[in-house]
C-alpha positions in Angstrom: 0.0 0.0 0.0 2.9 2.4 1.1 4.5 1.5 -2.6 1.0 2.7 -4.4 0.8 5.8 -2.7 4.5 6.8 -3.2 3.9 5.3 -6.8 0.8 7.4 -7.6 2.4 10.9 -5.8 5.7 10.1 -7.6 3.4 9.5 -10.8 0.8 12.9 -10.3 4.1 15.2 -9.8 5.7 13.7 -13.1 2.2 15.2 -14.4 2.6 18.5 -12.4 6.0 19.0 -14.2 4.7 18.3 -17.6 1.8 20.8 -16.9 4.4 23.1 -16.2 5.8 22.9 -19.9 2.5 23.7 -21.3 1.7 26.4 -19.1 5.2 28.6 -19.9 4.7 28.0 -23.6 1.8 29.1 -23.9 1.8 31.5 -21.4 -1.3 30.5 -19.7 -1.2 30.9 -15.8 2.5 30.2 -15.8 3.4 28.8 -12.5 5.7 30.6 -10.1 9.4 30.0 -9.2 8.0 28.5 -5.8 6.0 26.1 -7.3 8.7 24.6 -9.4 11.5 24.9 -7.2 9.1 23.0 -4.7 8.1 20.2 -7.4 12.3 19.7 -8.4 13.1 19.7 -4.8 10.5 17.0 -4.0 12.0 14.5 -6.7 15.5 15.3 -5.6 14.5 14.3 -1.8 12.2 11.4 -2.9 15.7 9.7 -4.8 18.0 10.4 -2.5 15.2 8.7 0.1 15.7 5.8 -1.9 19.7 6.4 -2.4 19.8 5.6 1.5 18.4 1.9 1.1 21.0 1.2 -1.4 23.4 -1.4 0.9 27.0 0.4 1.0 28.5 -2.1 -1.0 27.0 -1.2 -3.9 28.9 1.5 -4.5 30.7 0.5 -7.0 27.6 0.6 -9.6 27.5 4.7 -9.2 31.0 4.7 -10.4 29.9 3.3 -14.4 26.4 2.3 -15.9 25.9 -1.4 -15.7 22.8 -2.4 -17.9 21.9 -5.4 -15.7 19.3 -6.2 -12.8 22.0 -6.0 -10.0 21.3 -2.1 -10.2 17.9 -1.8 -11.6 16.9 -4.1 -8.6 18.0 -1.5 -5.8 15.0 0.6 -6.0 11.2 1.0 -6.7 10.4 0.4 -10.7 8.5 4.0 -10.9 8.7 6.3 -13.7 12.1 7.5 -13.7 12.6 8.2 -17.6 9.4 9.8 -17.4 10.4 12.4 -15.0 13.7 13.0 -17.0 11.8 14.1 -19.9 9.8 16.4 -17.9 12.9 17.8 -16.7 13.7 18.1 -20.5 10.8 19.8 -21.5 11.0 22.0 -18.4 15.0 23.2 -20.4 13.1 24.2 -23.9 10.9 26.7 -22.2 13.4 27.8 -19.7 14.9 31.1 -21.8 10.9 31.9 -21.1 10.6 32.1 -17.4 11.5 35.6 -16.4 12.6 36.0 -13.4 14.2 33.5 -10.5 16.2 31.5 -13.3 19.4 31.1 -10.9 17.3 28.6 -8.3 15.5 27.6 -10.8 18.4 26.2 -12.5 20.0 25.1 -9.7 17.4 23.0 -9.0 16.9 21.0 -12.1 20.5 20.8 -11.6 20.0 19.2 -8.1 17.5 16.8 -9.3 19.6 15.5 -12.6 22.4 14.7 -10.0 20.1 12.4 -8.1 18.4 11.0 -11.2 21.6 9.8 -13.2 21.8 6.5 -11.0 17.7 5.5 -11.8 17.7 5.8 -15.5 18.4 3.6 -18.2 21.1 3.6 -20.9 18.9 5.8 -23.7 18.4 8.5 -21.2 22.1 8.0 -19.6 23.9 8.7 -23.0 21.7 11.8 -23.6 23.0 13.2 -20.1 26.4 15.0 -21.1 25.1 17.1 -24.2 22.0 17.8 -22.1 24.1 19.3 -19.6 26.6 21.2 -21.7 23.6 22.1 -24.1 22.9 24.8 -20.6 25.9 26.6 -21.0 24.7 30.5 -22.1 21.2 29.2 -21.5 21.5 28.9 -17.7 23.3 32.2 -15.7 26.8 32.3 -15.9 27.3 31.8 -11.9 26.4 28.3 -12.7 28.4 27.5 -15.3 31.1 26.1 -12.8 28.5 24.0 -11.2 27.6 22.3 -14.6 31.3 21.2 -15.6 31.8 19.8 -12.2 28.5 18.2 -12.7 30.1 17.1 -15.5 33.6 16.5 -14.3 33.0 14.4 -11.3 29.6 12.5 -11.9 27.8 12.7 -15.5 30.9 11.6 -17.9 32.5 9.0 -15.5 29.3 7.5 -15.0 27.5 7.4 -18.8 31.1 6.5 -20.4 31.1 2.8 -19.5 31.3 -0.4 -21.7 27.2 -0.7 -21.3 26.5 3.1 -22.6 27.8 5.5 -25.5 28.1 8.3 -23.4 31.8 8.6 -25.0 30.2 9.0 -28.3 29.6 12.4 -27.1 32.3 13.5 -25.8 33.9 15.6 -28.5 30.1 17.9 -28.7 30.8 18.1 -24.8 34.4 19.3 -24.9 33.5 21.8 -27.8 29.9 23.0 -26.2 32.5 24.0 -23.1 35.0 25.1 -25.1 33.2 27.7 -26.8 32.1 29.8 -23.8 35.5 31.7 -22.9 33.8 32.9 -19.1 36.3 31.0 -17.4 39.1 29.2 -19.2 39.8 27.6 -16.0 36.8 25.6 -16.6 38.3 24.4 -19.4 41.6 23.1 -17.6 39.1 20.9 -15.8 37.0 19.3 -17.8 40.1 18.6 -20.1 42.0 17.3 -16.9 39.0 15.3 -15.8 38.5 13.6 -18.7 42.3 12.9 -19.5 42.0 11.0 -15.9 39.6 8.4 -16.6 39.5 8.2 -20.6 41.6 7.3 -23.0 41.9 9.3 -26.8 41.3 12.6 -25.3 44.2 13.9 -27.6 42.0 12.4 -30.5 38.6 14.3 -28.8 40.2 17.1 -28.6 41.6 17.0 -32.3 37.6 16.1 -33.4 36.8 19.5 -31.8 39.8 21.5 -33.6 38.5 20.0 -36.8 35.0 20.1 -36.8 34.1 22.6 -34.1 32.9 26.3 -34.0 35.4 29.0 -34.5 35.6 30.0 -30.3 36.3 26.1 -29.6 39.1 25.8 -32.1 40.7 29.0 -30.4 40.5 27.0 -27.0 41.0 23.6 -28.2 44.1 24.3 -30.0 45.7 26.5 -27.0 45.0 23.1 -24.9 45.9 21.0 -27.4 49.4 22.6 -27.2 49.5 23.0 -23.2 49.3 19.4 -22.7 51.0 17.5 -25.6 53.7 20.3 -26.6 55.8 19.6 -29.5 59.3 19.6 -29.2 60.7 22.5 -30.7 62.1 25.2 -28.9 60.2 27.8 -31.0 56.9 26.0 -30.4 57.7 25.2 -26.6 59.1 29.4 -26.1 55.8 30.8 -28.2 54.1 33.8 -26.6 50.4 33.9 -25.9 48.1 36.3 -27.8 44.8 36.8 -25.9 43.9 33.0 -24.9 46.1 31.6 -21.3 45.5 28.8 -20.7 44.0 29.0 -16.6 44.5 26.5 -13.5 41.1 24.9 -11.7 40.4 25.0 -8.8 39.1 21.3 -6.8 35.7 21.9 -5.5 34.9 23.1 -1.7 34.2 19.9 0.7 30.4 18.8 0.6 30.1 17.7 3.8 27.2 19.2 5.7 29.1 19.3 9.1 32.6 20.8 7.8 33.1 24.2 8.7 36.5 25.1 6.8 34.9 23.8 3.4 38.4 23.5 2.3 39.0 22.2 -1.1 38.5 18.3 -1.6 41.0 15.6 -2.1 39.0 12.4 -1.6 36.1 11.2 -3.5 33.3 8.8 -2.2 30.5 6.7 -3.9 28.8 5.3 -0.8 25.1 6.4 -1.2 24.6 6.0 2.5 27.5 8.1 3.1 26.6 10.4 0.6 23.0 11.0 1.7 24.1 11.1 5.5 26.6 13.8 5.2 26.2 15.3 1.8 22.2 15.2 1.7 23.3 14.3 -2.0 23.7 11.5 -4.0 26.9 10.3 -5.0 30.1 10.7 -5.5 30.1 13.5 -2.8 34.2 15.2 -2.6 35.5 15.8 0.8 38.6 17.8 2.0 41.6 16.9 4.0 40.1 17.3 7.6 36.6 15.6 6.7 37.3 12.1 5.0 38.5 10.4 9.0 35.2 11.5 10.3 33.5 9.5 6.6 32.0 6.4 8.3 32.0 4.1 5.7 33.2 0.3 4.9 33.6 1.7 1.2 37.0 2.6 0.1 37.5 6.8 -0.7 39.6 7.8 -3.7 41.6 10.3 -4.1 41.1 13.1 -6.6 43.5 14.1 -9.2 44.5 17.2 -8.2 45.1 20.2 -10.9 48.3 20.6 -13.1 50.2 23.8 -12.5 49.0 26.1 -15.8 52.0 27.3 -16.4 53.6 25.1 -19.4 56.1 22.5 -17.6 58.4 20.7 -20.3 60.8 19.3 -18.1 60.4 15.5 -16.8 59.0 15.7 -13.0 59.6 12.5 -11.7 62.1 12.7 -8.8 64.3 10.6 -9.9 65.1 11.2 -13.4 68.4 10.8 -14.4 68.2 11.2 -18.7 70.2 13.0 -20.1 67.1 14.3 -22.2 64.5 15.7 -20.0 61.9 17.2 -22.2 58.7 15.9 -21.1 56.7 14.2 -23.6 54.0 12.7 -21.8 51.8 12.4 -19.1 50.7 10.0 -16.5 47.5 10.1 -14.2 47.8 6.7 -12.9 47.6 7.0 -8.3 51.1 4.8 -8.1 52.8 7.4 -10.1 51.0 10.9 -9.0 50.9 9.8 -4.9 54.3 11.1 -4.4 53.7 13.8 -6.4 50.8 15.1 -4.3 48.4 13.4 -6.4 49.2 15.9 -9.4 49.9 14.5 -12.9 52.9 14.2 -13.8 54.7 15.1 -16.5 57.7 12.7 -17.5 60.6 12.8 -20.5 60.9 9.4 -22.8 63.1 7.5 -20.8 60.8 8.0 -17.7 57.9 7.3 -19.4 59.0 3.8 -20.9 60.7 2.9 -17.8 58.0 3.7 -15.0 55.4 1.6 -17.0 57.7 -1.0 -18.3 56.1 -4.1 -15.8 52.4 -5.7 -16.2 51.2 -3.5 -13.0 51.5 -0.2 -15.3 50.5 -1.1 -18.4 47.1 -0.2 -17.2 48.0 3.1 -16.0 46.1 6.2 -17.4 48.7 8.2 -19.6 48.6 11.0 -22.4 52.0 11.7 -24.6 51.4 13.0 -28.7 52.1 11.7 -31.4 55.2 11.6 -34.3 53.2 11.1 -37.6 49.4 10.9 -38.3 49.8 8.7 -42.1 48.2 5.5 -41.7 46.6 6.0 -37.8 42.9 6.6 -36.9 43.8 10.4 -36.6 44.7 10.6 -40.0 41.7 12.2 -41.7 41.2 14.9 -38.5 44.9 15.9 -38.1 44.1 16.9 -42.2 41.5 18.6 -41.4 42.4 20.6 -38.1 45.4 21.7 -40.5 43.3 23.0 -42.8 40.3 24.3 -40.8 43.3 26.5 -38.6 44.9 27.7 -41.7 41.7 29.0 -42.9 41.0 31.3 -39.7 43.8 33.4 -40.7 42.2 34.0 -44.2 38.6 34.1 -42.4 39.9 36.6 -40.0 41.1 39.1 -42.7 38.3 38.8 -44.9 35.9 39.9 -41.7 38.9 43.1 -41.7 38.1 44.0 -45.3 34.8 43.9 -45.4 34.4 45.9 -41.9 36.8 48.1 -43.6 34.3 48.9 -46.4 32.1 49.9 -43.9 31.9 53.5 -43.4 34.0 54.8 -40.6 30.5 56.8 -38.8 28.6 54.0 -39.1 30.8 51.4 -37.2 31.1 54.2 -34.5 27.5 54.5 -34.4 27.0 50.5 -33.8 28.9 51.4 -30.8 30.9 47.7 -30.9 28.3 45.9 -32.5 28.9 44.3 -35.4 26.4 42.8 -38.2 24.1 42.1 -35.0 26.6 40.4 -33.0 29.6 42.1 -30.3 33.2 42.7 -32.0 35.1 39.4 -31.8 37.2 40.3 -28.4 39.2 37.1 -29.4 40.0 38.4 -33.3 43.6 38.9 -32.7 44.2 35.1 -31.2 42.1 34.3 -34.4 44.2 35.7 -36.3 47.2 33.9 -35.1 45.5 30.2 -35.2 46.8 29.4 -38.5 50.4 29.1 -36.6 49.2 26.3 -34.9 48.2 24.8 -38.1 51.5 25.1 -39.8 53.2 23.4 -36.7 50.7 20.6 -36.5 51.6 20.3 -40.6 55.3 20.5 -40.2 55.5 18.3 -37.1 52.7 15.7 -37.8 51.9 15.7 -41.7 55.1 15.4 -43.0 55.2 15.0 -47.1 56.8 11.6 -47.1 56.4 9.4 -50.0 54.0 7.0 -48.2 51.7 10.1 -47.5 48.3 9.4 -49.4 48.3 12.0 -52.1 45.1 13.4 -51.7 45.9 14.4 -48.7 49.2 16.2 -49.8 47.4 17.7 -52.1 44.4 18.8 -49.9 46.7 20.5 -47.3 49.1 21.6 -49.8 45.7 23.6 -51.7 45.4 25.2 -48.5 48.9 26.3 -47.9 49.0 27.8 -51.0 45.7 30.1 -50.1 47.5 30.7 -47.1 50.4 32.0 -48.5 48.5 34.7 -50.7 46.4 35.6 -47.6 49.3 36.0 -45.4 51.1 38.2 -48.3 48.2 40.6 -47.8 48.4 41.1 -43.7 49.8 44.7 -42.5 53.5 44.5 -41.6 52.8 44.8 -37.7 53.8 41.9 -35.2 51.6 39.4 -36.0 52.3 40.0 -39.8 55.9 39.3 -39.4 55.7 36.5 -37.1 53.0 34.9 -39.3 55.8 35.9 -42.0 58.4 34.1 -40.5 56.8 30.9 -40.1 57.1 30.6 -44.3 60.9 30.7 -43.7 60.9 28.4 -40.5 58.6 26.1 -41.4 56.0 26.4 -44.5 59.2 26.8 -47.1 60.8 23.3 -45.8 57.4 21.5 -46.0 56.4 22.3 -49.7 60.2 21.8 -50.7 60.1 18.7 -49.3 56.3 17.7 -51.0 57.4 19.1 -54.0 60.3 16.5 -54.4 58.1 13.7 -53.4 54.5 14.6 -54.6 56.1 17.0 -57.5 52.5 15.7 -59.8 49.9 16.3 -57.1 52.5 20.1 -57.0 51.7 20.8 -60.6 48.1 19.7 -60.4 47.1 22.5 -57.6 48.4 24.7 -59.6 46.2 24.3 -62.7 43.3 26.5 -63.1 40.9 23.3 -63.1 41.7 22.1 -59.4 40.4 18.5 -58.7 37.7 17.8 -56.3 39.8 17.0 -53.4 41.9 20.5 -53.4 39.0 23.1 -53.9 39.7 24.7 -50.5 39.6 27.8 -49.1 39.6 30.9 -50.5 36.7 31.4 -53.4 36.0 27.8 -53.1 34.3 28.1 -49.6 31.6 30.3 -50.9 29.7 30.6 -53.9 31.9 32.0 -56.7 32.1 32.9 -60.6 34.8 30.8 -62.8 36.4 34.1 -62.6 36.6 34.4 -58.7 38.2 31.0 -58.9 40.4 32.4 -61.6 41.7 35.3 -59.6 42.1 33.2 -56.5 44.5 30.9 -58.3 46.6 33.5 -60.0 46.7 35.1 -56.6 48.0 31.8 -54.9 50.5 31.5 -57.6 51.9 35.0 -57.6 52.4 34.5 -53.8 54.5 31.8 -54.3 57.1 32.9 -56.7 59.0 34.9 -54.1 59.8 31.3 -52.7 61.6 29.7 -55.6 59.1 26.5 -55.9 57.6 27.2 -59.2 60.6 25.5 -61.5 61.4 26.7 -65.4 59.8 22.9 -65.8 57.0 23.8 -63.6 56.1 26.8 -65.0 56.3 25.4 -68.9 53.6 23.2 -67.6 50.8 25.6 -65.7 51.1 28.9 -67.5 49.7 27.6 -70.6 47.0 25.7 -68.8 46.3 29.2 -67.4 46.5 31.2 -70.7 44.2 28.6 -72.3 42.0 28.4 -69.7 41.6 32.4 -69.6 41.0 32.4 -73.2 38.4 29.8 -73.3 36.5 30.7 -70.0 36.8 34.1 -69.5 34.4 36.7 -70.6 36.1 40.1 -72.4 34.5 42.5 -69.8 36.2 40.1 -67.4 39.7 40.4 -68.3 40.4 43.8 -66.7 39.9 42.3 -63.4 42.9 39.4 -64.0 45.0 42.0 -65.6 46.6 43.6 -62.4 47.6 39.8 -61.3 48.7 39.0 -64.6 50.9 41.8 -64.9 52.6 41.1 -61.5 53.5 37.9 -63.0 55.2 38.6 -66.4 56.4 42.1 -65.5 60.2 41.9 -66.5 61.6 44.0 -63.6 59.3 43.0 -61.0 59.3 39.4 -61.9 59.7 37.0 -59.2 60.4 33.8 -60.6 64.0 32.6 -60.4 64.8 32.6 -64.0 65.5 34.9 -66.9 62.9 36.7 -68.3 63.4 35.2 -72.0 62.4 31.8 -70.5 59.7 33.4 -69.1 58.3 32.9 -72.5 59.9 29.8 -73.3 56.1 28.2 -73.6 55.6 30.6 -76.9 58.7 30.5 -78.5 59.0 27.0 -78.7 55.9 26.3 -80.1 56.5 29.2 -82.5 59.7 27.7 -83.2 58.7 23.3 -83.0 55.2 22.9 -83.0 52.7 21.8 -84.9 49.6 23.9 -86.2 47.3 23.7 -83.4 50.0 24.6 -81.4 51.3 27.4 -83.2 47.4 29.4 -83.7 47.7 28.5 -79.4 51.3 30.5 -78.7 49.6 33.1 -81.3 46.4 33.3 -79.2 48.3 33.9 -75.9 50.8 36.1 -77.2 47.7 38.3 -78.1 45.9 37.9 -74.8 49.1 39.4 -73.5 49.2 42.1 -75.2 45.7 42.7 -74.6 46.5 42.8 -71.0 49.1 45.8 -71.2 52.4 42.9 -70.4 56.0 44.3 -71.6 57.7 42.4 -73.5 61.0 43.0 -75.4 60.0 43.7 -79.1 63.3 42.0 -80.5 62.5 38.8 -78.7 58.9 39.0 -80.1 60.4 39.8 -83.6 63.2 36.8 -83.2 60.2 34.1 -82.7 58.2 35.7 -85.6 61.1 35.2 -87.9 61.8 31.9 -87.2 58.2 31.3 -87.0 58.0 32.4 -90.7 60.7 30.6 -91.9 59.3 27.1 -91.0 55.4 28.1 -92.3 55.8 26.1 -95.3 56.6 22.9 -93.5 53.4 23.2 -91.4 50.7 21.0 -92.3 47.5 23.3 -92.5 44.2 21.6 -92.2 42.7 20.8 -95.2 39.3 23.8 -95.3 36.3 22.4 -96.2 35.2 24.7 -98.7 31.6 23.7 -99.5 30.7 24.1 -95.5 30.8 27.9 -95.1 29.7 27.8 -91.4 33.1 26.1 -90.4 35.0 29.1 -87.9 38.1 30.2 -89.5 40.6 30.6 -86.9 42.9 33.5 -88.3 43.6 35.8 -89.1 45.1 36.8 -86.1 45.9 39.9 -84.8 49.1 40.8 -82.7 49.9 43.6 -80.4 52.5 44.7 -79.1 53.6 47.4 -76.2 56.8 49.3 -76.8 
């Protein structure tokens, strides 16, 4: 009788909540903030009630979902999803409720935390991105108390063999990411998750990849925090806007303590739990609280955070390589108890040799990676490359059009911008494609057994990269972005070039393949002639750099010339001319050869080819000269002789002279600018 009448209240406040939903949305007799607070509170009392008849040695099914009756058998069979999708509905209309929204938050809050252990799998995977989905929907003074919601209870628990909670960890990290309040929030939900998961480097990468723009910025700071790469001008690089921020552990929860100092030990005891927490577990307990704990169950420690400033050197006690650049880290209790139960941070040999016998192989431990060809990061180490190298061009295309922009009328916005706030971050954005190029050099290298495609996709994007970063004002970020061609960008393509030297020529045509349409007028919708401009652009901003060979150039020019003639509208060419001219003009010509092999791909089919080939070196010669390029009139004059002598040994086509519709291709007409 006791069970119906708990069953049926349980049951008619399930309805109450739902009611709720339909009352807020349609703005009918909305309830107040006492009536829901009192409805959340009396679920989160009501499961902690039954938290309290769960025997002590059960504790051990809080720590991970186990999809078998051992758990399910530990309390009343009432309507636990139901109530979760109340809770559910209760978010969609929350942005409604006007006033009271911190308790009111608080409380759901309160209630998912004694919920988690009662529901089954389908509910328990769609706990994390519930929670991180509150993030800017809930008031910023809670934010902290959703990530350690998160931290220390949600993602431990739904991230077990039995649920796919880990499927969403990457949406987590990147829902956190994105809201730059507190970076230290950050640390710890990055921390936390490197202590009990494996692949967090590979998470992390996912987010850098295919997250927003204000994740990458935080992702790839973190990225580079925790698995440096070593290179001294990587290790020594200065911070733009983002820093990365220590966490602090979280106050003790027990009732009774008055110091509420921070915690160090962790329990999962529900009798504990609801006894001195009035919670549900795991409740975290400080230094002077866990002896007075009166429990059979064992307490764990907590992982305590890892200094934020960037430590590269091997902490183990007693190292004795000769190399101690740290490369890795380990989170394991034998290794970090000496070390005040803070990761630690160890160089190679330390790293080998501390988890060399059985008893550590199982230990918890980070260190990066040497090459991404042929592993399971392949595809997103590509495409964080790429995605980081486009900020840069992202982040100066924003510039020029808010440059467009009368100067009055961005002063009347008063800092807004296009209906959002100015990008307080723009300058860090800015300075993201650095990362990429590091990743590239470090991680991609262009090794024969690189997969082609993939040369080719990141090489696309280097070369947009290059004519974006020729544009950038010569301040400090210009010259350090500068820099990085000589450092690092230069080596790379030198080194692609001489062992993808096809897939080389092939992103320069004008007719890119699939795979290499990339950045640039390819990420929008564009014209042929956009497309045109942006590879003449890329090219131009190369030649500085001695990659484009005499060989090379003989090859893509005419593609270009060709490609111009037959695609390009008359009322068009004006807008390639400038570009054009940049590339042939004799004393401003960057490519490392002399300016009569500049034209090396007219006068030798003047001089050898055959008639199609001829009419073509005539056409481009033209097109030119159309365009306003220089060239020196005896050369011109040199190739028209020699051209003339060997006209009578060309075979013409034979005309058809009874079809009078057939084009005649000549005569043509040659300029030329003195």
């Amino acid at each position: 009788m006791a069970f119906l009448l708990k069953y049926y209240t349980f049951s008619a406040k399930i309805r109450t909540l739902t009611d709720f939903h339909t009352r807020i949305s349609c703005n009918q007799q909305p309830p107040s903030n006492a009536e829901i607070i009192t409805t959340l509170r009396y679920f989160q009392q009501t499961l902690i009630g039954f938290l309290k008849d769960v025997p002590s040695n059960n504790s051990t099914l809080f720590e991970k979902f186990v999809a078998d009756s051992q758990r399910t058998s530990q309390y009343p069979n009432l309507n636990y999803s139901g109530l979760f999708y109340g809770i559910v509905n209760l978010l969609d209309v929350f942005p409604i409720i006007t006033s009271g929204q911190t308790a009111i938050a608080e409380a759901i809050l309160d209630t998912l935390k004694a919920l988690y252990f009662f529901l089954d799998r389908e509910c328990v995977d769609q706990l994390p991105y519930l929670l991180a989905s509150q993030l800017g929907t809930f008031p910023a003074e809670l934010d902290k108390k959703i990530v350690q919601l998160l931290c220390d209870c949600i993602l431990p628990y739904s991230t077990s063999d039995d649920a796919f909670g880990g499927l969403s960890v990457p949406v987590v990290l990147m829902l956190v990411l994105q809201h730059p309040s507190d970076p230290g929030l950050h640390s710890w939900l990055l921390e936390s998750l490197m202590s009990r998961r494996e692949n967090v480097y590979h998470d992390l990468l996912s987010v850098i990849a295919k997250g927003t723009s204000e994740a990458r910025i935080s992702a790839v700071n973190l990225l580079f925090h925790y698995w440096p790469l070593i290179n001294p001008q990587i290790l020594h690089r200065k911070p733009i806007q983002y820093r990365v921020h220590g966490w602090s552990p979280v106050p003790c929860q027990n009732t009774m303590c008055t110091e509420k100092g921070p915690s160090i030990k962790r329990s999962y005891d529900p009798v504990a739990c609801a006894k001195y927490g009035d919670t549900s577990p795991p409740m975290s307990i400080c230094k002077g609280c866990f002896d007075q704990i009166e429990t059979d169950q064992p307490l764990y420690f907590i992982c305590q955070p890892m200094p934020a400033s960037h430590s590269v050197v091997c902490q183990n006690k007693g190292c004795e390589a000769s190399n101690r650049i740290a490369v890795g880290t380990c989170f394991a209790e034998d290794c970090i108890r000496a070390h005040q139960h803070v990761p630690l941070r160890l160089c190679q040999e330390c790293f080998t040799h501390l988890h060399a016998n059985p008893g550590a192989e199982a230990h918890r431990r980070h260190s990066g990676m040497t090459c991404v060809w042929n592993t399971i990061l392949e595809r997103d180490m590509i495409e964080a490359v790429v995605k980081l190298l486009k900020e840069t061009s992202a982040s100066l295309e924003g510039i020029e059009g808010e440059g467009k922009r009368p100067k009055w009328l961005r002063q009347l916005e008063g800092g807004q911008s296009l209906g959002r706030d100015i990008d307080s971050m723009s300058d860090e954005r800015r300075m993201l494609s650095r990362y990429g190029i590091w990743l590239m050099a470090a991680l991609c290298p262009p090794a024969p057994e690189a997969p082609s495609h993939a040369i080719g996709y990141i090489m696309s994007m280097l070369f947009q990269w290059f004519s974006t970063t020729a544009l950038l004002p010569n301040d400090s970020m210009g010259a350090a972005l500068e820099q990085l061609k000589t450092d690092f960008a230069s080596d790379w393509m030198n080194l692609a070039i001489s062992n993808h030297y096809e897939v080389f020529v092939t992103i320069l045509m004008p007719d890119l393949p699939e795979y290499a349409q990339v950045g640039g007028a390819w990420d929008k919708f564009s014209s042929k002639k956009d497309q045109m401009k942006d590879g003449l652009s890329k090219m131009l901003a190369l030649m500085p750099y001695d990659v484009i060979s005499f060989e090379t150039w003989n090859r893509v020019i005419p593609k270009w010339l060709r490609a111009i003639s037959d695609d390009i509208e008359d009322e068009d060419l004006p807008e390639l001319k400038i570009l054009l001219c940049k590339i042939f003009e004799p004393d401003l010509c960057p490519l490392p050869f002399e300016t009569n092999k500049v034209y090396e791909f007219i006068s030798s089919r003047l001089l050898k080819g055959n008639y199609e080939e001829t009419l073509d070196a005539l056409d481009w010669l033209h097109l030119l000269c159309r365009m306003d390029i220089t060239m020196s009139l005896n050369m011109v004059f040199d190739m028209f002789i020699e051209c003339l002598k060997r006209l009578p040994d060309l075979n013409f086509p034979i005309k058809n002279e009874e079809n009078d519709l057939e084009e005649d291709p000549g005569p043509l007409a040659v300029q030329v600018v003195m």
